[in-house]
Structures are given as structure tokens and as C-alpha cells.
N, C-alpha and C positions, 0 to 999 in steps of 0.2 A: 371239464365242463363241456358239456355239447353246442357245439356251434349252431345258433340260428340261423335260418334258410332263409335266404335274403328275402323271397318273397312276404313272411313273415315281416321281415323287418321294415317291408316295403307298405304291406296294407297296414300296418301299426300308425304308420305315417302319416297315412289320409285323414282328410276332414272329416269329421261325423256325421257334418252337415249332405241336407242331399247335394246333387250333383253342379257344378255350375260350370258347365260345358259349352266350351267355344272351339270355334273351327279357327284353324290357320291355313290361310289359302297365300303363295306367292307365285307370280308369273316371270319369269324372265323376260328380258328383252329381246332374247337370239331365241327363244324355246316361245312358238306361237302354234303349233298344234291343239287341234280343235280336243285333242285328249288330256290336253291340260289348261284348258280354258278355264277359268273363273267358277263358270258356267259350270262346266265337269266336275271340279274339284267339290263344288258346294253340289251338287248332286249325290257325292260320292260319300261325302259326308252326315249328309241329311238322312242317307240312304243307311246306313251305318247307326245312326241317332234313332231310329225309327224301329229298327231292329233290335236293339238293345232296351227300349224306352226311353231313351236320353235326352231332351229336350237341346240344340244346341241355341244358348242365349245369347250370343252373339259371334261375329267372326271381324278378324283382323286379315286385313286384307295388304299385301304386298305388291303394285303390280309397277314389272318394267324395273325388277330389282334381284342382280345378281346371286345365288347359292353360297358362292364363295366370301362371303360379307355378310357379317351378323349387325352391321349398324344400317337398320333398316328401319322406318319411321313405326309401320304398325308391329313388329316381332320387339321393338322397342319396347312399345306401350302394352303389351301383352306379359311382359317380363316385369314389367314396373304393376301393373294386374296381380301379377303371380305371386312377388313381394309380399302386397299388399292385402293377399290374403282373401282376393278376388275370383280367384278361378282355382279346381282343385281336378279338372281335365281337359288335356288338348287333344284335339282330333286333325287329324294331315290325309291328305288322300295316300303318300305313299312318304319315305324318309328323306327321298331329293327335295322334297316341300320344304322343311325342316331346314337343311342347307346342306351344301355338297362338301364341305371343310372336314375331314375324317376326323380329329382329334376335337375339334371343337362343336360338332352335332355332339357327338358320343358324351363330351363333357356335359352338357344340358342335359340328355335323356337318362345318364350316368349320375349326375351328382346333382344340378339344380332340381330337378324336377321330382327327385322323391326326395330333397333336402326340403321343398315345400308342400310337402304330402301331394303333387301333381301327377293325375293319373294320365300318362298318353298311349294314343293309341296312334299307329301308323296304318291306314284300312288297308290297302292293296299290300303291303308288306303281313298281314295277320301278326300285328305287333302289338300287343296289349301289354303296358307293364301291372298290370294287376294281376297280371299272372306270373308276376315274376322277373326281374330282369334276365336272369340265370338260371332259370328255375330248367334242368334238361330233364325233368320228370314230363313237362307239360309237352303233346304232344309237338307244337309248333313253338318248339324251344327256338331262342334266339341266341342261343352262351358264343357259338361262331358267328351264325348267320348277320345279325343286325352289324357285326364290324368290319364282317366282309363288303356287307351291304354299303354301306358308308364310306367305305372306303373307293368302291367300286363310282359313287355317284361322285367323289370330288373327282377323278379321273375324269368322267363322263365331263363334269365341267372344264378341264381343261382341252379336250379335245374339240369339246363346242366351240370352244373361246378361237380355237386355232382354224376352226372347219369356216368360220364364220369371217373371220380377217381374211381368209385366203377366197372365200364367194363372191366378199366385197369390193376385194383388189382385180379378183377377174371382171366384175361387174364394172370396176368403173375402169379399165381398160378397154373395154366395149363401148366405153359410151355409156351407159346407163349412169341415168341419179341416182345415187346412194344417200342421198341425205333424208333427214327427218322430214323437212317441209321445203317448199319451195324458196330459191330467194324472191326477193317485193319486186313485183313486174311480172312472175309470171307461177303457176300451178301446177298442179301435176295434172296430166289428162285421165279421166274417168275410166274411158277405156284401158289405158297402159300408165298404172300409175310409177311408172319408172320414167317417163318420157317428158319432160318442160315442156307446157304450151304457154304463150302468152296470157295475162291476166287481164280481162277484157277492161278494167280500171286501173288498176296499178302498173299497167305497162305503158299507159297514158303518161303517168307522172316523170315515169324511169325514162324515158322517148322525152319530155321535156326537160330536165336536166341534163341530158347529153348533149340540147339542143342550146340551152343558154350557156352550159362551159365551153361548145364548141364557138361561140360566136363572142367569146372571149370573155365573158361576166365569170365572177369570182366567185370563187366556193362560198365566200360568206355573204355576199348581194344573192347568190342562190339560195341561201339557207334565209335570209330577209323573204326572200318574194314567196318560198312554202312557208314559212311562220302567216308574212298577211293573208295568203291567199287559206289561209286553215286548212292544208291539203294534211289528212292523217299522215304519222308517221312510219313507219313498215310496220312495229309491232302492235299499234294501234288499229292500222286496216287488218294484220291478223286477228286481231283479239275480235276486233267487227265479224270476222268471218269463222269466227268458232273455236279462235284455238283457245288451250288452255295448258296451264303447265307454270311450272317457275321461272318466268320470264321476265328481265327486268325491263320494267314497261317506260323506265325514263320520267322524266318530267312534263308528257307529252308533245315537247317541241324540237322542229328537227334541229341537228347542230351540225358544226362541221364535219365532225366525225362519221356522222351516218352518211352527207353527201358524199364526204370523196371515197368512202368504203364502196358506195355505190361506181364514181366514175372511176374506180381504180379495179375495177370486181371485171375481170375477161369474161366471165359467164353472158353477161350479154353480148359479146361478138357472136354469141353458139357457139362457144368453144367450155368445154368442160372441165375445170383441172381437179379432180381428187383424190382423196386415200392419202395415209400415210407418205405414200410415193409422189404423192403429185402427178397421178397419170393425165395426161391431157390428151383430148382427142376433140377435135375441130368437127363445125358441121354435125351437132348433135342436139340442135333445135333453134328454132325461127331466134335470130336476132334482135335486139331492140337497138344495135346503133353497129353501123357499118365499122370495120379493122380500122380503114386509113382514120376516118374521126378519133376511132378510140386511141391510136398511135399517136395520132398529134396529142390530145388532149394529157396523155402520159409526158410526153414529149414536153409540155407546157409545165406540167408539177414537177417537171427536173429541174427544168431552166429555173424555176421560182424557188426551190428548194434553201439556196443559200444566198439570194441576193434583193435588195430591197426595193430598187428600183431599175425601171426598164434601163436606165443607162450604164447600167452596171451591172449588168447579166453578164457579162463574156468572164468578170473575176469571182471568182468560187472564194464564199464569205464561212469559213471554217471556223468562226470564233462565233458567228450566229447565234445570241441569245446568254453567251458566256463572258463578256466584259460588264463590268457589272460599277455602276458610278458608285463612289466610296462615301457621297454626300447623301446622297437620298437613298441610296439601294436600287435604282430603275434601273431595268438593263438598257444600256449604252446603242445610239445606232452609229450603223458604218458608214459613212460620205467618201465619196469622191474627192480628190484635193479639188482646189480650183486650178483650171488650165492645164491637167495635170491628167494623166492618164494610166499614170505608171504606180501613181500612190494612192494610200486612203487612210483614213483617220475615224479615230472613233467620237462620239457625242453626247454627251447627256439633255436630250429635247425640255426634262422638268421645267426646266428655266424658263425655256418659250410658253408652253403650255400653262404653269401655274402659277408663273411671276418669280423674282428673286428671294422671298421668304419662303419659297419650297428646294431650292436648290442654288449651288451657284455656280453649275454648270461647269461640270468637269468633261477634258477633252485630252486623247493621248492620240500618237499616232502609231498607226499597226503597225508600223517597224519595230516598233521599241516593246508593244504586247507580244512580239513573236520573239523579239527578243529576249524579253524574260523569262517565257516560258520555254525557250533552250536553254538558259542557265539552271534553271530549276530543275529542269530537267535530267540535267547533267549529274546534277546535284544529288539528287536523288539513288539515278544508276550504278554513285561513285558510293554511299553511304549503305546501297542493298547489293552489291556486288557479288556475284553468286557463278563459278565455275560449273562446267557439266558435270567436272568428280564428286561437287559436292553435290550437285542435284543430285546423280544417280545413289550416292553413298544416301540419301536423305530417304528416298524412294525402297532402298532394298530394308531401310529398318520401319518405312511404317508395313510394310507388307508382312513384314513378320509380325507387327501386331493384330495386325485383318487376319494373319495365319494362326497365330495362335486365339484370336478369339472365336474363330471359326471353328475350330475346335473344342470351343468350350460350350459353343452352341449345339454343335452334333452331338454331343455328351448329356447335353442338357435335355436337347431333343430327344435323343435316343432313350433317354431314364424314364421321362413322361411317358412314352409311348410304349416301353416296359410296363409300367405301372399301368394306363390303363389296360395294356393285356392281361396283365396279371388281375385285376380286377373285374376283368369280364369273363376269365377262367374258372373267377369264383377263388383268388389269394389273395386277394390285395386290397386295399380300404379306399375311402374314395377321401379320407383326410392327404392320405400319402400324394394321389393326384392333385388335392387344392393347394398344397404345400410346394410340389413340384413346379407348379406354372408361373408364379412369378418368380422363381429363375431362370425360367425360360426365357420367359420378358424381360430381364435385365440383362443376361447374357446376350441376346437378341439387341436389345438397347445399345449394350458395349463393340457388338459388330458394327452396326449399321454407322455408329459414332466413327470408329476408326476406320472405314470404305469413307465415310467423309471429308478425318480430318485429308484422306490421300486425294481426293477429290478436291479439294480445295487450295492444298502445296500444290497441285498441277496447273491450276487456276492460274496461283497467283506466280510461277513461273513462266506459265505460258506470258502471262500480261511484263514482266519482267523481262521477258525476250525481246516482246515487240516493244517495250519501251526502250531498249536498250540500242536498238536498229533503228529508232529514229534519233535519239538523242547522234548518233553518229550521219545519219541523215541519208539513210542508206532504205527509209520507206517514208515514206512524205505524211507530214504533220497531222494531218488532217485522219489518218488511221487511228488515232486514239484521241485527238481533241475534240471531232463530231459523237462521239460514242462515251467521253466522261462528262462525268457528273458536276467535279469541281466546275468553279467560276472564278473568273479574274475580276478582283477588286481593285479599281483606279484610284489613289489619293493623291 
């Protein structure tokens, strides 16, 4: 029997109906060239539509969204479109529109798109599947070119990705802003918008909060006096001043969280720290609050960090927030003995506060909390006991199963990517490819599962190490009881 020319197989496919033609336009966020503006791409398109007679009815717009990621909000809703038996052509200025992912553009142009009778055209690439996916009669055959193409654009994406982290790391070892918008206090200047200038209102506000924590008022009597005084929040005066975006805008009142973010933030010494690296470089725009202030003020959120009251600053309160009264559930405060300066004891205040039918006031002393938590401890280290032969013996057998599944991934990979060569050569069926790919994805699944259970035995021996140095008391207590979760329950 003579085999059908896919092209054939391709316009059998299509809608009967006339045409219902939408553009797909996506911008990246590193790729801002005026030759792929918005602006261009619907130009190029229109342009394209005009020529043919094709009305375009609507377009799905991407912008400020990766190549390499098909979970993108409008390529989304253009596919759920396609489904739905909505559109019967898409139109791209060129195939990097589309997305830079080799195997998975090719799988849409290859298999969804004429699985729903969907005609696309790629303009600047002269790719029209109505003319054929494979068709090498047609002068501007695509049977090599469109996988070379695809392939050649997820590269281009990776090299972006890399040209771009290394611009940004140079940029902000200079000194230069790198961020999206400014922090609250100060703008970018019109002239040089890499450069912080003060915000001629919002650096009013940031100048007064450094000025009540430094004269000793509290982060939360400072977050009182902006709630009375209704001074906007940060992303409230942004939002005032035009921005938009998926911002969590909060409850609109400030809390402690935004104040100390602020008094703890070095950007206002004029000091810059970004990237990746943390490059900092001092003297990189007007200040809102002098070093020795901001010093002290750090200086003050240590001292407070773990003790309740000013007469009891000099002892570091490491149980902070973890003894917990066995009557009511309140957590427990820490006191001073009386006359005493060497001990302290824990407290449940319920009793003061709500009378004897809310609690009845449970009280241990920190000797005896410290002392349980070495026994238990102890207890613990003796009950999960674990040599370095056996860690390493434990480590060489999950690697062999990250080894062998890695293998069954490149196998897997490899097949797929068989298959659709063989299918753009014009041998091979695009069932073979849909059957292929969720074994991709579950062999992919079973790697990534066993890179983690190894990831996780590393975890829980590293935390096994360090518990095991304190219980002997060889790193001081406070390394892993400020940093867990558990709570001590007093009865």
C-alpha cells in the first residue's frame, strides 16, 4: 500500500471552518531588544496576516517569561483554546517564540498541533506546516532545518541564562543596582537608572525609624506609632507610585517584620551587598542613617535576641520560646532567681494574668530543663548509633541506585530523542513519541527520587554528627536547641 505524505495527512486534519488565527507573542526577561519587542513581534505577525488574508483574532501574550518553561499563564490558555477546538492557527515571529526546549517545542509543532488540526506558521523561520511538516518536495522544506533550528534556540537559551548571571555579578561588584525596583526610602535616578537616590517621601519615613530605634523605642512601639500615624507601607507607597506585578500587598499595616527588615537592611549605610555572591561595595549612594547608628542598633537586636529583661542580658536564654507549661500550653518565661545571679528558673505568668481557673502555674528550674535535655539526648545518640563504615557502606549503595537510574534515564532519553528524529526523517509515528514520554517522566521521577533519598541520609547524618558532639559536650547546647523545632513540656 503506498504510504501517505504527511503533508496530506496534515491538511486532512484541519478545520473546514475559516481560519481562526491568533498570534503568540513571548518576551523574555534577559532578551529586551527592540527586535523582539511586543511591539515587533505583533508587527511581524500582522504583517504576515495581511499577506496571506488572514485576519489575526486575537493574540496571547507572554511577557517577562522564560523559553525554557512551557508553564507560562497565556501559551497556557492558548493550549486549553486549541483543545477546545478554538483556534485552527498559530502564528510566532520566529521558533525561539514558541520556546527554546528542543524535544518539547518539536513535540507541539510535531504532534499537538496537527493532533488538533492546528496550522502554524513560524514568519521569520518561512515555516508553514501547511505545507508539510516533512514535506522535502517544498522548496523551504523544514525535514532537517526546523530541528536543527530548535535545537540551536534551547542552546542560545542556555548561553543567555549564563551571559546574563555573569553581567549581573560583574555589575554588582561595581557597585551598580541590580534589582527590579528600588528598596522603600529611596528610587532609581532618571538619569542613571542603576544608581539609588533618596526618595524625596519615603526616605522621610526610613530616616525616622532609624531615628526612634536608635533612641532606644521598640520595634513594636515603632510599628504602633506607623499604624497611628497611617504612614503607607513600602508596598503600598509602591503600588501609590505605579507599580504593578504579583505583589503580596499584606493586610496594609506595617508589622514587625517589615520594621526590622528595614533596620537590619546595610543598604541604607550606602553600602550595597548583592548577587548570588553577596558582593558588597561601600559608598554607593547617599545614606539614610550613619554606620556607627546602624552598628549599635544591630548591636541592640543581639543583646535582645535571647533575653527578657534588661537585667538579664549578660545570660544567653537558649531555651527562648521552647519550655512550654504542661497546664495551659503557654510558653514559659525565664527569671532571675532571687539574690541569685548565677541561676534561673522557668514560669508560667497564665496564672497572673488570667486567675487560677486558666492555669496553675507551673515552674521548673533551668538546671533540671538542661538536664533533661542531656539525658534525652544521650538517649537518643545511644538508640541511632551509626559508625563512619556504616555511613560510607550506606552512601556507596544509594549511589549505585542514582547510578543505575541515571542510566535508565539517558536510555530513556536517548529513545525519545531517536524517535523524534526518526519521525522528522519522515520513519517514525508521532504515537511512538506520545508513548515514549511518560517513560521519560517516570524514569526522570525515579532519578530525581534517589539524588534525594541520598540527599536526605546526608541531612540526617550530618544532624546526627552534631548531636552526637553535643551530647558529649564537645559544641555547646545552644547549636541545635536555638535552631529545633521540638518544645519542652513541664508537668
Amino acid at each position: 500500500m503506498a504510504r501517505k505524505s504527511r503533508k496530506h495527512q496534515y491538511t486532512e486534519g484541519l478545520k473546514s471552518s475559516a481560519p481562526v488565527a491568533v498570534g503568540y507573542i513571548r518576551l523574555s526577561v534577559a532578551n529586551k531588544e527592540e527586535c523582539n519587542s511586543i511591539e515587533n513581534q505583533k508587527f511581524i505577525i500582522e504583517c504576515w496576516g495581511k499577506q496571506h488574508q488572514i485576519s489575526i483574532s486575537h493574540y496571547y501574550i507572554d511577557n517577562g517569561f522564560s523559553g525554557k518553561r512551557f508553564v507560562r499563564p497565556a501559551f497556557q490558555e492558548m493550549i486549553e483554546d486549541i483543545l477546545a477546538g478554538k483556534i485552527n492557527c498559530v502564528i510566532v515571529k520566529d521558533l525561539s517564540r514558541l520556546g527554546r526546549d528542543y524535544i518539547t517545542t518539536g513535540y507541539y509543532i510535531e504532534v499537538i498541533f496537527p493532533a488538533n488540526g492546528v496550522r502554524f506558521v513560524s514568519v521569520n523561520d518561512q515555516f508553514d506546516t501547511i505545507d508539510g511538516i516533512t514535506n522535502s518536495i517544498h522548496p523551504c522544506s523544514s525535514k532537517v532545518r526546523i530541528p536543527i533550528t530548535n535545537a540551536f534556540n534551547e542552546q542560545v537559551s542556555i548561553e543567555i541564562k549564563k551571559k546574563l548571571e555573569a553581567i549581573l555579578d560583574m555589575k554588582a561588584q561595581h557597585g551598580t543596582f541590580i534589582g527590579p525596583r528600588a528598596p522603600f526610602g529611596y528610587q532609581k535616578s532618571e538619569s542613571i537608572q542603576a544608581q539609588l537616590i533618596p526618595d524625596s517621601k519615603s526616605s522621610i519615613i526610613v530616616r525616622k525609624i532609624f531615628e526612634l530605634a536608635a533612641n532606644g523605642v521598640g520595634v513594636t512601639a515603632i510599628v504602633r506609632y506607623l499604624n497611628e500615624k497611617e504612614i503607607p507601607t513600602p508596598i503600598r507607597y509602591a503600588r501609590s507610585n505605579g507599580l504593578s506585578g504579583s505583589y503580596d500587598d499584606g493586610n496594609g499595616n506595617w508589622n514587625s517584620r517589615s520594621v526590622k527588615y528595614i533596620l537590619t537592611n546595610r543598604t541604607y549605610t550606602g553600602m550595597l551587598v548583592q548577587g548570588k555572591e553577596k558582593r558588597a561595595v561601600p559608598a554607593t549612594h547617599e545614606a539614610l542613617v550613619d554606620t556607627d547608628t546602624f552598628d549599635a542598633i544591630q548591636k541592640a537586636f543581639q543583646t535582645k535576641t535571647f533575653n527578657l529583661t534588661a537585667s538579664s542580658q549578660s545570660m544567653e536564654n537558649i531555651l527562648k520560646g521552647k519550655v512550654i507549661c504542661g497546664c495551659c500550653g503557654g510558653k514559659m518565661q525565664r527569671k532571675r532567681g532571687t539574690n541569685h545571679v548565677d541561676w534561673h528558673f522557668f514560669i508560667c505568668i497564665t496564672k497572673n494574668r488570667l486567675g487560677t481557673n486558666k492555669c496553675t502555674g507551673m515552674y521548673v528550674r533551668e538546671e533540671d530543663v538542661l538536664s533533661a535535655v542531656y539525658y534525652q539526648l544521650k538517649q537518643y545518640v545511644d538508640q541511632h548509633f551509626i559508625t563512619k563504615g556504616q555511613y560510607k557502606q550506606e552512601i556507596q549503595r544509594l549511589d549505585s541506585i542514582i547510578e543505575a537510574a541515571f542510566l535508565k534515564y539517558e536510555e530513556a532519553a536517548d529513545f525519545i530523542m531517536k524517535q523524534y528524529e526518526n519521525y522528522v526523517m519522515g520513519e517514525g509515528s508521532k504515537e511512538t513519541i506520545a508513548v515514549a514520554r511518560p517513560v521519560r517522566v517516570q524514569v526522570e521521577a525515579e532519578l530525581n527520587t534517589a539524588i534525594a533519598d541520598k540527599a536526605v541520609y546526608e541531612k540526617q547524618y550530618r544532624v546526627y554528627c552534631k548531636l552526637l558532639k553535643v551530647s558529649r559536650k564537645e559544641v555547646p547546647l545552644s547549636e541545635i536547641v536555638v535552631d529545633a523545632d521540638r518544645r519542652i513540656v513541664v508537668k
